[in-house]
PDB file with SEQRES, HELIX, SHEET and CRYST1 records, atoms N, CA, C and O in Angstrom:
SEQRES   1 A   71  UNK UNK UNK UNK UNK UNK UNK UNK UNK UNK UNK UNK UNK          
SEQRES   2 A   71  UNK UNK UNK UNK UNK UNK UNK UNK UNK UNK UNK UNK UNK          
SEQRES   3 A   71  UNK UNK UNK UNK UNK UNK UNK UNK UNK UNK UNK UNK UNK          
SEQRES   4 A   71  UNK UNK UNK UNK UNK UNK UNK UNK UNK UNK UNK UNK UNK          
SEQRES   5 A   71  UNK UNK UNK UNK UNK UNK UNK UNK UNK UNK UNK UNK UNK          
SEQRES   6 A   71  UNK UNK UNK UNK UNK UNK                                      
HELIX    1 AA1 UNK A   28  UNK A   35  1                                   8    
HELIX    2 AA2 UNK A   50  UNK A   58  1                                   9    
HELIX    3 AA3 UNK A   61  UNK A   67  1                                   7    
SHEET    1 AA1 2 UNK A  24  UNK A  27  0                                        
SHEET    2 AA1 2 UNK A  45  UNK A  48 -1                                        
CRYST1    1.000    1.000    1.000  90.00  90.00  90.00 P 1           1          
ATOM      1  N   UNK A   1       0.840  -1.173   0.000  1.00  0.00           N  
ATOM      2  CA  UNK A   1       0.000   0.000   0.000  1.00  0.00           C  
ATOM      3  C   UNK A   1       0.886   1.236   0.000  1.00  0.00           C  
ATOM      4  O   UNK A   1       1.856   1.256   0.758  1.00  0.00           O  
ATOM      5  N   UNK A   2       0.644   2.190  -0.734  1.00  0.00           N  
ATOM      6  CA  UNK A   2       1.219   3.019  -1.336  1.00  0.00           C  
ATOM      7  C   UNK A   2       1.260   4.522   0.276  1.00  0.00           C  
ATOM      8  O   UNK A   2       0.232   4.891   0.844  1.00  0.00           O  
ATOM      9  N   UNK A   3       2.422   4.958   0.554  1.00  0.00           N  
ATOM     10  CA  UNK A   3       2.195   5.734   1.906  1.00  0.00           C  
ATOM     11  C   UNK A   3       1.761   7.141   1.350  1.00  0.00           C  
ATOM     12  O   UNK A   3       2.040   7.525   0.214  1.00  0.00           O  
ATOM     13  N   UNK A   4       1.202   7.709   2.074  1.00  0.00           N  
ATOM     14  CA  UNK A   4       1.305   9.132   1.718  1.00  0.00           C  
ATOM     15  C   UNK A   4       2.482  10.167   2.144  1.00  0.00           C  
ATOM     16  O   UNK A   4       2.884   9.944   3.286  1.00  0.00           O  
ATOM     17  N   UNK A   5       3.124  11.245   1.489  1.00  0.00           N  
ATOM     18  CA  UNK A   5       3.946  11.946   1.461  1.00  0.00           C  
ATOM     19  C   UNK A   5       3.010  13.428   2.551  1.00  0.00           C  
ATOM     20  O   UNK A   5       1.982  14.071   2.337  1.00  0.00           O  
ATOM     21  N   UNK A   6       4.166  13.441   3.843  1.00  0.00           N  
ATOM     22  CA  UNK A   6       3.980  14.225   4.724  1.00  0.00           C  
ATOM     23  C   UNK A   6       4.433  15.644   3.820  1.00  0.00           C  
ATOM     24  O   UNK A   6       4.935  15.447   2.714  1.00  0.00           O  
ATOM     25  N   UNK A   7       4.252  17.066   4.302  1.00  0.00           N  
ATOM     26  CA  UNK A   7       4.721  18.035   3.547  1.00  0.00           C  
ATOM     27  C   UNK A   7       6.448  18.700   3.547  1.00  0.00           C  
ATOM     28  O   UNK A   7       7.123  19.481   2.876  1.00  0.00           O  
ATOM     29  N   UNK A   8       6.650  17.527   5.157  1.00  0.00           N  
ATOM     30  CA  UNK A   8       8.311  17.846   5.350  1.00  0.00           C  
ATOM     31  C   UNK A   8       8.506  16.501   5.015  1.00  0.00           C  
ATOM     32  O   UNK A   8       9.142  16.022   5.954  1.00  0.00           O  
ATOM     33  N   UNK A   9       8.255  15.472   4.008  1.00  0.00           N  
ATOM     34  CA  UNK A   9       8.854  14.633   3.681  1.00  0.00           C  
ATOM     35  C   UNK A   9       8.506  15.001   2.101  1.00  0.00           C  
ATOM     36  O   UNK A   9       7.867  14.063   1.626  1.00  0.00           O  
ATOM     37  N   UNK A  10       8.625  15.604   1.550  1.00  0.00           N  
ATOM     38  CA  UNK A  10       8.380  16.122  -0.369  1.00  0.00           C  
ATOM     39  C   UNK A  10      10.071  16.325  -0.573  1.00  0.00           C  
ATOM     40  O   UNK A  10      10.637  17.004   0.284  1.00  0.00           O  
ATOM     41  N   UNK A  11      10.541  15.996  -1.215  1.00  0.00           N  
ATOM     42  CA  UNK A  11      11.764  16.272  -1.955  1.00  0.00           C  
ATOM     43  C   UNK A  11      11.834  16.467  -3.284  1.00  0.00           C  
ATOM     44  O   UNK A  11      11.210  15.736  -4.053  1.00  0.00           O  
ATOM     45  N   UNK A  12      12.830  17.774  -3.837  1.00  0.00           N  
ATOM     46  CA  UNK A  12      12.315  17.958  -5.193  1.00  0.00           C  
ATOM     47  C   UNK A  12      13.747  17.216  -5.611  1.00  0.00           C  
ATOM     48  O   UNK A  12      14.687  16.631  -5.074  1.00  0.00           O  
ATOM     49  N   UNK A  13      13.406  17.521  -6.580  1.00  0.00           N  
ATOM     50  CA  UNK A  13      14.745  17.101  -7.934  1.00  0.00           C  
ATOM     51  C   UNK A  13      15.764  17.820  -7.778  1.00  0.00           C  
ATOM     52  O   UNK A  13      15.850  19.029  -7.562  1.00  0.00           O  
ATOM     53  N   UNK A  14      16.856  16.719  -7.943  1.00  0.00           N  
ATOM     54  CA  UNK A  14      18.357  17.193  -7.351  1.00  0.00           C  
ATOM     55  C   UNK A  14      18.587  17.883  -9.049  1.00  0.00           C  
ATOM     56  O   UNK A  14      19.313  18.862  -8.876  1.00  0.00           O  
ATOM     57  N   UNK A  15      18.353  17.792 -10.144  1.00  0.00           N  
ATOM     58  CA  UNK A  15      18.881  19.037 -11.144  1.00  0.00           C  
ATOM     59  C   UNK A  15      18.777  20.652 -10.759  1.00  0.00           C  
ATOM     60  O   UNK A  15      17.881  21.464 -10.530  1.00  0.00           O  
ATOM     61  N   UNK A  16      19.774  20.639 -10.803  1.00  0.00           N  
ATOM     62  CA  UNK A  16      20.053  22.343 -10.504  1.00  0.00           C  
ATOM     63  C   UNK A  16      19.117  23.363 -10.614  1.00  0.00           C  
ATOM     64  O   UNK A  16      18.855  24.078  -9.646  1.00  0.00           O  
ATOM     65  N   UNK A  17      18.495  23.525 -11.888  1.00  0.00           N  
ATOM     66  CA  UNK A  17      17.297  24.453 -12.271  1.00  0.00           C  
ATOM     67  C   UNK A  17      16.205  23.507 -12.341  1.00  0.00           C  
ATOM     68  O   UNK A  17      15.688  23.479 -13.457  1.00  0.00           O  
ATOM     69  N   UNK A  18      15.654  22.661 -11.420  1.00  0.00           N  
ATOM     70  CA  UNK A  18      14.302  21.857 -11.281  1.00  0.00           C  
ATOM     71  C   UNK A  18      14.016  22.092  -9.666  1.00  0.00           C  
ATOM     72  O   UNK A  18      14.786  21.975  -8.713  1.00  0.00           O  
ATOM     73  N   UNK A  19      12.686  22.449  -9.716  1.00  0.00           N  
ATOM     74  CA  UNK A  19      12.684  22.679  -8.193  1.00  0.00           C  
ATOM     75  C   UNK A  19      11.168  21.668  -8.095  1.00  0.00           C  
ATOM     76  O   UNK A  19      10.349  21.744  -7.178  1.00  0.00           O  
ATOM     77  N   UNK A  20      11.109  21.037  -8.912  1.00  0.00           N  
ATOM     78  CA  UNK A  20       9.639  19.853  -8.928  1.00  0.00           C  
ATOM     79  C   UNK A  20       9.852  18.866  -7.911  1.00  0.00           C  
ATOM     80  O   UNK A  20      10.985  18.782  -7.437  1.00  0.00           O  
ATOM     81  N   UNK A  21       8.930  18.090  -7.494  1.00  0.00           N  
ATOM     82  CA  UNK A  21       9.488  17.050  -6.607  1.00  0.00           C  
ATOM     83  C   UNK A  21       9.639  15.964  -7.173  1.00  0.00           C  
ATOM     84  O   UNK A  21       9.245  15.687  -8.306  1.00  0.00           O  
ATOM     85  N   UNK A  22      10.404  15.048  -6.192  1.00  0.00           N  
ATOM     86  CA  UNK A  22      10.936  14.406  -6.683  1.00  0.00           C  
ATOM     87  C   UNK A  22      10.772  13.045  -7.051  1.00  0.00           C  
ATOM     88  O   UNK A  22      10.975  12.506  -5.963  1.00  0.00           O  
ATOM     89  N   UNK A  23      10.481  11.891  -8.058  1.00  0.00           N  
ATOM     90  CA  UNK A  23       9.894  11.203  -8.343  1.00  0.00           C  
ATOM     91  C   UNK A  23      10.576   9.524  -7.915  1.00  0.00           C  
ATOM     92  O   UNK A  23      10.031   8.628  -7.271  1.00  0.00           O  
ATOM     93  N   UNK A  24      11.596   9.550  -8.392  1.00  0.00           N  
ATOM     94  CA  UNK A  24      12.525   8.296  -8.572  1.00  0.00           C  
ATOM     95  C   UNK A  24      13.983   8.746  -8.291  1.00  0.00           C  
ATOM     96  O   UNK A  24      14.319   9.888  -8.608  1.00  0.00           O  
ATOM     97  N   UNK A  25      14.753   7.999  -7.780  1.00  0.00           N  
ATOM     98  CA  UNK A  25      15.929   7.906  -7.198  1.00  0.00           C  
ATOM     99  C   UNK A  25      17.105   6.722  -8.053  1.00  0.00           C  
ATOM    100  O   UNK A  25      17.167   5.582  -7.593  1.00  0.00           O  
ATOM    101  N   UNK A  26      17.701   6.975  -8.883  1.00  0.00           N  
ATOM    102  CA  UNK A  26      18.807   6.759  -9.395  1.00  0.00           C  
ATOM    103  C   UNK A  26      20.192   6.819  -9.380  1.00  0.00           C  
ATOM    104  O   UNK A  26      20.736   7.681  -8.689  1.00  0.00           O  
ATOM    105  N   UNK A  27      21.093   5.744 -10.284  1.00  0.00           N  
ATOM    106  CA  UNK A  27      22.526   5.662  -9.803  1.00  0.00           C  
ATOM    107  C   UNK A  27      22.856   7.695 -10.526  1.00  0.00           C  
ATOM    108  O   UNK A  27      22.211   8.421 -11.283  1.00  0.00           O  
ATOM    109  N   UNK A  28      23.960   7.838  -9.871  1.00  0.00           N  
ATOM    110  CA  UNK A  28      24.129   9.062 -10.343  1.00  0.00           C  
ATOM    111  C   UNK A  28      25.302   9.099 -11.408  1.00  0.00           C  
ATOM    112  O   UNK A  28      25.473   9.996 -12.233  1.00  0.00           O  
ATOM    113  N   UNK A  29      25.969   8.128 -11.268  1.00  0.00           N  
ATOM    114  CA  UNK A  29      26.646   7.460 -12.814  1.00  0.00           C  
ATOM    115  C   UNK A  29      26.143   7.626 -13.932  1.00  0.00           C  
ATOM    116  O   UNK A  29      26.519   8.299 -14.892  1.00  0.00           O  
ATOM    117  N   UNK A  30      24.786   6.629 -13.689  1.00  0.00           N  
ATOM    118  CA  UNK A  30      23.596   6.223 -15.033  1.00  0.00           C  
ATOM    119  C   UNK A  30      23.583   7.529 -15.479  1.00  0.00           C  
ATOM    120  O   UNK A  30      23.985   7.836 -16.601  1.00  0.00           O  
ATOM    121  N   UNK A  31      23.028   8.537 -14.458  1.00  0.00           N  
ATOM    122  CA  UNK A  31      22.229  10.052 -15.074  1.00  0.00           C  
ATOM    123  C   UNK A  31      22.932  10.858 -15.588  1.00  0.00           C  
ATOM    124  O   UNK A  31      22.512  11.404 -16.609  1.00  0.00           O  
ATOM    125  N   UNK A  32      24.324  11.233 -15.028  1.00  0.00           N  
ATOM    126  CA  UNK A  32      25.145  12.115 -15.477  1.00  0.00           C  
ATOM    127  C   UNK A  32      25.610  11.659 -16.658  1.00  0.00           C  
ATOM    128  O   UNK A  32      26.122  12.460 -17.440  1.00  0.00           O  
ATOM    129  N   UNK A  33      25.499  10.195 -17.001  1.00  0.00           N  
ATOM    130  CA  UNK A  33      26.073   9.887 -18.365  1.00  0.00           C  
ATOM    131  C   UNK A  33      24.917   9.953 -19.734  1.00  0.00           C  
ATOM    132  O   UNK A  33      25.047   9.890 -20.956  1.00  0.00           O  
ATOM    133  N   UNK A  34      24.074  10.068 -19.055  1.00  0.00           N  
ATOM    134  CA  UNK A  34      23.145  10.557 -20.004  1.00  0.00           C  
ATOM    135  C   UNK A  34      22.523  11.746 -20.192  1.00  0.00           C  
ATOM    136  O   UNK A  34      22.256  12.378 -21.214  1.00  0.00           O  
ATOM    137  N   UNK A  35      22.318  11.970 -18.923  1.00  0.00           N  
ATOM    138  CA  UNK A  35      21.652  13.506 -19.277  1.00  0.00           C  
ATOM    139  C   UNK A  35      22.335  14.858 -19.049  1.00  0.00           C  
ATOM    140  O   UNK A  35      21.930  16.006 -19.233  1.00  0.00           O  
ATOM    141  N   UNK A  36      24.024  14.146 -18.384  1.00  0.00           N  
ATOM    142  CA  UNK A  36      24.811  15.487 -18.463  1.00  0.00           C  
ATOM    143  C   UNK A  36      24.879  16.794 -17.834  1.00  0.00           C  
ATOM    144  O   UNK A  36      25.793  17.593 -18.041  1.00  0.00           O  
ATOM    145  N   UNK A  37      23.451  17.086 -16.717  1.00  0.00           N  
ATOM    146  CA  UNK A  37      22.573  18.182 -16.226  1.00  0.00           C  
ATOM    147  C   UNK A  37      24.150  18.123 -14.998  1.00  0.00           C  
ATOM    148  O   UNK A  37      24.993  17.233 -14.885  1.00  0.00           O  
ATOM    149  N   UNK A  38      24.036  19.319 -14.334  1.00  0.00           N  
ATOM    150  CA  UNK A  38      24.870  19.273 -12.886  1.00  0.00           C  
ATOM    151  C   UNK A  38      23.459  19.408 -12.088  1.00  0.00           C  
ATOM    152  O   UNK A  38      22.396  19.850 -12.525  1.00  0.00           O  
ATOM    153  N   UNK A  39      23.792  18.834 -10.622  1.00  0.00           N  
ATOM    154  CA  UNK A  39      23.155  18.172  -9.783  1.00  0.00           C  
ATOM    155  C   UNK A  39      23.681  18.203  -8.287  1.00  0.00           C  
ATOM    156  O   UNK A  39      24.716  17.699  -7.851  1.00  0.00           O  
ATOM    157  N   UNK A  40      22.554  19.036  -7.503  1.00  0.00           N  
ATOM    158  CA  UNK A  40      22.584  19.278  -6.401  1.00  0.00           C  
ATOM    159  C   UNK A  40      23.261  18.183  -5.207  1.00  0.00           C  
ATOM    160  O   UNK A  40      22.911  17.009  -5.086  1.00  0.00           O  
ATOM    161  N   UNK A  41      23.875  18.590  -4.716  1.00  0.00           N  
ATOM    162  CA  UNK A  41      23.594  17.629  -3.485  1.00  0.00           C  
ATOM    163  C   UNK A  41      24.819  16.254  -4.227  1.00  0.00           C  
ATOM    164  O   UNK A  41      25.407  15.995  -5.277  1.00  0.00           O  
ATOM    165  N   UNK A  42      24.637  15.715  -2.831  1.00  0.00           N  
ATOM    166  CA  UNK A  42      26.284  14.301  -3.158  1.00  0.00           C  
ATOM    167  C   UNK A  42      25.517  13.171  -2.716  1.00  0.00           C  
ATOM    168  O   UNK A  42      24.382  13.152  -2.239  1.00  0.00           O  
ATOM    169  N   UNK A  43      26.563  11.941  -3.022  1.00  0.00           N  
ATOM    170  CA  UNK A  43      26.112  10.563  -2.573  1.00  0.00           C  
ATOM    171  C   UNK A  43      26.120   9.993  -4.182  1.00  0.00           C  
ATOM    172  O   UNK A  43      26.248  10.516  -5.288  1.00  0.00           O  
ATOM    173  N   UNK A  44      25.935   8.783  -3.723  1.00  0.00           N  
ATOM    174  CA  UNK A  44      25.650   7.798  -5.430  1.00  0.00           C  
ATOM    175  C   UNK A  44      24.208   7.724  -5.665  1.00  0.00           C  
ATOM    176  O   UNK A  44      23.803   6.975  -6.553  1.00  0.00           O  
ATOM    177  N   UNK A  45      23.281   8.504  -4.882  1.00  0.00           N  
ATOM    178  CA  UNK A  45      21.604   8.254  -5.949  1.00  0.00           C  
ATOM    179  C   UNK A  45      21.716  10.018  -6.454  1.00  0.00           C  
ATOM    180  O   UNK A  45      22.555  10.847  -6.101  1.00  0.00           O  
ATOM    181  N   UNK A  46      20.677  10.164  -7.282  1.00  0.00           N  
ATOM    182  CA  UNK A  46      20.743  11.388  -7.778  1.00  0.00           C  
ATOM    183  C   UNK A  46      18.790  11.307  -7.707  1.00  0.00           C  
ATOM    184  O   UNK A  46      18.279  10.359  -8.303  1.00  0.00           O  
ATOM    185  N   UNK A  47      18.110  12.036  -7.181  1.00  0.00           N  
ATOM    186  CA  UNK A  47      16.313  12.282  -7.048  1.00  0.00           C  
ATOM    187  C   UNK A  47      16.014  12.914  -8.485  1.00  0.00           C  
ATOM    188  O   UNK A  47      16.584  13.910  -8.931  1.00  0.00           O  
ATOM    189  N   UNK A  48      15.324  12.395  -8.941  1.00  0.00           N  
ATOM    190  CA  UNK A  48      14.781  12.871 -10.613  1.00  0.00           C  
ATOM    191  C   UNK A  48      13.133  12.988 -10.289  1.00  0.00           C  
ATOM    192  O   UNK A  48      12.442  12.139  -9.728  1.00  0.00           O  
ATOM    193  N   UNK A  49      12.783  14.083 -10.726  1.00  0.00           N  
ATOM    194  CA  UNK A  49      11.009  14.551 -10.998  1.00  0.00           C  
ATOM    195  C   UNK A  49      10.390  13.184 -12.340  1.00  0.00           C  
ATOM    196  O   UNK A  49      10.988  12.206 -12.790  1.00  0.00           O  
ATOM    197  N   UNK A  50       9.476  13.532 -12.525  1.00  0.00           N  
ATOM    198  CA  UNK A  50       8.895  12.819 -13.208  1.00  0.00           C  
ATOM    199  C   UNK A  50       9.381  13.578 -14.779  1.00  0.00           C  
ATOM    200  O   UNK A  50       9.456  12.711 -15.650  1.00  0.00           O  
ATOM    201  N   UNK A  51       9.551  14.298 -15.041  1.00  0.00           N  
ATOM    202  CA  UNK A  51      10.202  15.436 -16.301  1.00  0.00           C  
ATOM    203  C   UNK A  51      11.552  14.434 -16.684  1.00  0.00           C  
ATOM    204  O   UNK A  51      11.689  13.738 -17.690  1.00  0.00           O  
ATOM    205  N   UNK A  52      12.348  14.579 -15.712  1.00  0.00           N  
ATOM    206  CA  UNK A  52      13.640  14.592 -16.082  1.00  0.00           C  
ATOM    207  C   UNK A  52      13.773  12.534 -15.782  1.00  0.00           C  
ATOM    208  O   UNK A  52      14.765  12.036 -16.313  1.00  0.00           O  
ATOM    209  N   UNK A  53      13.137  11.862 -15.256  1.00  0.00           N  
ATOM    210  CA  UNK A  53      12.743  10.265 -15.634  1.00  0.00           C  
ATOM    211  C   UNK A  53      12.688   9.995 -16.648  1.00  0.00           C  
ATOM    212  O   UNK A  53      13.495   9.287 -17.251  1.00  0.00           O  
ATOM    213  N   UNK A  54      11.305  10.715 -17.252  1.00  0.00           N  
ATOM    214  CA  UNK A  54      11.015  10.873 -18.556  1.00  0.00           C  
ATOM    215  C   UNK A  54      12.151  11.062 -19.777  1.00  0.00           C  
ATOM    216  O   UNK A  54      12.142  10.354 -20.783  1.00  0.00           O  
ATOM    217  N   UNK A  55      13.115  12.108 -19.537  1.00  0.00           N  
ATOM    218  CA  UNK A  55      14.154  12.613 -20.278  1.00  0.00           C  
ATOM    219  C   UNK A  55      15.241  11.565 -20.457  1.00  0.00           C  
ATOM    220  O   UNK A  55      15.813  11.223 -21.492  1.00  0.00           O  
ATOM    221  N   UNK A  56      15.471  10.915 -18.578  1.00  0.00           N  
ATOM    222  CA  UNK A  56      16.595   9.621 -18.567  1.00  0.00           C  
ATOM    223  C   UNK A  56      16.007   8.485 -19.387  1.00  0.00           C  
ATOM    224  O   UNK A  56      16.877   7.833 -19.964  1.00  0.00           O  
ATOM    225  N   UNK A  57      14.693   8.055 -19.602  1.00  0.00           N  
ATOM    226  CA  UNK A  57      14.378   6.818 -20.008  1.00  0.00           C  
ATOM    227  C   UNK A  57      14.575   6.808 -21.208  1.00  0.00           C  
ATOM    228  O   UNK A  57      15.189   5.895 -21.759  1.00  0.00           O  
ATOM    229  N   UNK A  58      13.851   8.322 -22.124  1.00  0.00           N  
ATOM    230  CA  UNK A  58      14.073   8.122 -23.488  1.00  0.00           C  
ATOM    231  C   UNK A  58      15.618   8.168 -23.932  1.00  0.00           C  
ATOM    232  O   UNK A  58      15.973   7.608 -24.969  1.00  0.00           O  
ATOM    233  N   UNK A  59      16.395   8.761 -23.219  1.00  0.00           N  
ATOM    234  CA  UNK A  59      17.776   8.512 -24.066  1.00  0.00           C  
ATOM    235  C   UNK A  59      18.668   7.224 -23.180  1.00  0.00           C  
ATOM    236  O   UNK A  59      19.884   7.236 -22.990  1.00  0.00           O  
ATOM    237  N   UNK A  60      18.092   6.581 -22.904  1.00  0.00           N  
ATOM    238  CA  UNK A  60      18.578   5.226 -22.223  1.00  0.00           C  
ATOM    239  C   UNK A  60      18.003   4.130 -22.804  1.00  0.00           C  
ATOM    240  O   UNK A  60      18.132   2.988 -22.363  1.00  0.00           O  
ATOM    241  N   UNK A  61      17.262   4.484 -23.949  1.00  0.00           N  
ATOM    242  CA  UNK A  61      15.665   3.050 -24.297  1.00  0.00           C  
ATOM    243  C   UNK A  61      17.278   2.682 -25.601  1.00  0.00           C  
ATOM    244  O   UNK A  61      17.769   1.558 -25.502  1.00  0.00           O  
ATOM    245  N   UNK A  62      17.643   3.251 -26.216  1.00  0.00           N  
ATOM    246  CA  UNK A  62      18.857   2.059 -27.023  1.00  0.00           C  
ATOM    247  C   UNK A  62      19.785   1.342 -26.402  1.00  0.00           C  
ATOM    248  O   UNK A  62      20.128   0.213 -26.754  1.00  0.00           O  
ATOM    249  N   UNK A  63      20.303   2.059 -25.304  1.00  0.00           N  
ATOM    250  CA  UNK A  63      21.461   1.425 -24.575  1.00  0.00           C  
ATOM    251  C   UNK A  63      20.551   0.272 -23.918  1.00  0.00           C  
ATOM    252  O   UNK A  63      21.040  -0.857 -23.909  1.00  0.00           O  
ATOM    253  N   UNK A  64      19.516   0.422 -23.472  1.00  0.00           N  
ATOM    254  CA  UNK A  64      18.875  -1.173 -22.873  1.00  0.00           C  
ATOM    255  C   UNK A  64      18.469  -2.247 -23.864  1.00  0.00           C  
ATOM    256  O   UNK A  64      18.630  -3.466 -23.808  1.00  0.00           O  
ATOM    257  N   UNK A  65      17.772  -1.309 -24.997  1.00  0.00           N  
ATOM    258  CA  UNK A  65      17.698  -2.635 -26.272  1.00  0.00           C  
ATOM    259  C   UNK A  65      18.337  -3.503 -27.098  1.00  0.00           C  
ATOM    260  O   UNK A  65      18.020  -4.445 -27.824  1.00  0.00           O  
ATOM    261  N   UNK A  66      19.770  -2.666 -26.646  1.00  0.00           N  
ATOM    262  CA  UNK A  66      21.335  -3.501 -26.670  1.00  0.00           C  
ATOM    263  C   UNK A  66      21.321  -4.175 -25.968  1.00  0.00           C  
ATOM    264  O   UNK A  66      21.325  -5.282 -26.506  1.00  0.00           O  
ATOM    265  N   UNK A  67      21.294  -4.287 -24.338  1.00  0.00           N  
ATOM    266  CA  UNK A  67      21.590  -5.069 -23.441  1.00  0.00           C  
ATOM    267  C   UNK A  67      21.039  -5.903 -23.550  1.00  0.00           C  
ATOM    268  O   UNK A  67      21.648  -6.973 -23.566  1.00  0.00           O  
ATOM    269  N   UNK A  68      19.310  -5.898 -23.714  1.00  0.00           N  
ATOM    270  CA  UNK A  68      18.353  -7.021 -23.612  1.00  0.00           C  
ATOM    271  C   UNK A  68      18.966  -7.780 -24.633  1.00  0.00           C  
ATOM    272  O   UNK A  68      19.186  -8.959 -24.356  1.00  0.00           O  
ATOM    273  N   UNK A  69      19.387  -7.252 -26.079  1.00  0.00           N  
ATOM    274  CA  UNK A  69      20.017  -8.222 -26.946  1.00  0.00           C  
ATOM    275  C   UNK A  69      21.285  -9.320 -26.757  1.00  0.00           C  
ATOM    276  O   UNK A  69      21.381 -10.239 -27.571  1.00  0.00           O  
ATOM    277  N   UNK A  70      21.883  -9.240 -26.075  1.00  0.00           N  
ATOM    278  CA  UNK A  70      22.840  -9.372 -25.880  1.00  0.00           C  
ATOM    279  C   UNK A  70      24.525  -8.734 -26.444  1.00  0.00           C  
ATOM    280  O   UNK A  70      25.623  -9.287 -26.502  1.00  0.00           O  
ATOM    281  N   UNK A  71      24.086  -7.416 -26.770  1.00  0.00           N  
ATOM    282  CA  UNK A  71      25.248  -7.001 -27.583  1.00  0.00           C  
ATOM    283  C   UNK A  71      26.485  -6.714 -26.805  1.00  0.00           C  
ATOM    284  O   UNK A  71      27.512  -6.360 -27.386  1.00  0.00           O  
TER     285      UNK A  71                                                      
END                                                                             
């Protein structure tokens, strides 16, 4: 069951000029190698909005349709 988000538990998106909250939590490897943005804050996850998910998935959908292939 899905929790609800208190108003001091909302976190926005660690991209610099995104102040949206924050959706999904990723390697910060993966993101910077794709989407290149600089990014608030340290550690190995990087917090992505639903915008910038969106942005990582579509330029990540070849590099996985390789993988699934076995290339």
């Amino acid at each position: 069951m899905a929790r609800e988000r208190k108003a001091e538990d909302v976190e926005t998106c660690e991209v610099s000029t995104c102040n949206n909250e924050s959706a999904r939590s990723l390697s910060r490897k993966k993101v910077d190698k794709a989407l290149g943005h600089s990014f608030t804050g340290g550690g190995k996850k990087v917090k992505l909005c639903k915008d910038h998910y969106k942005e990582f998935k579509k330029k990540t959908k070849k590099e996985k349709k390789l993988d699934s292939l076995g290339w």
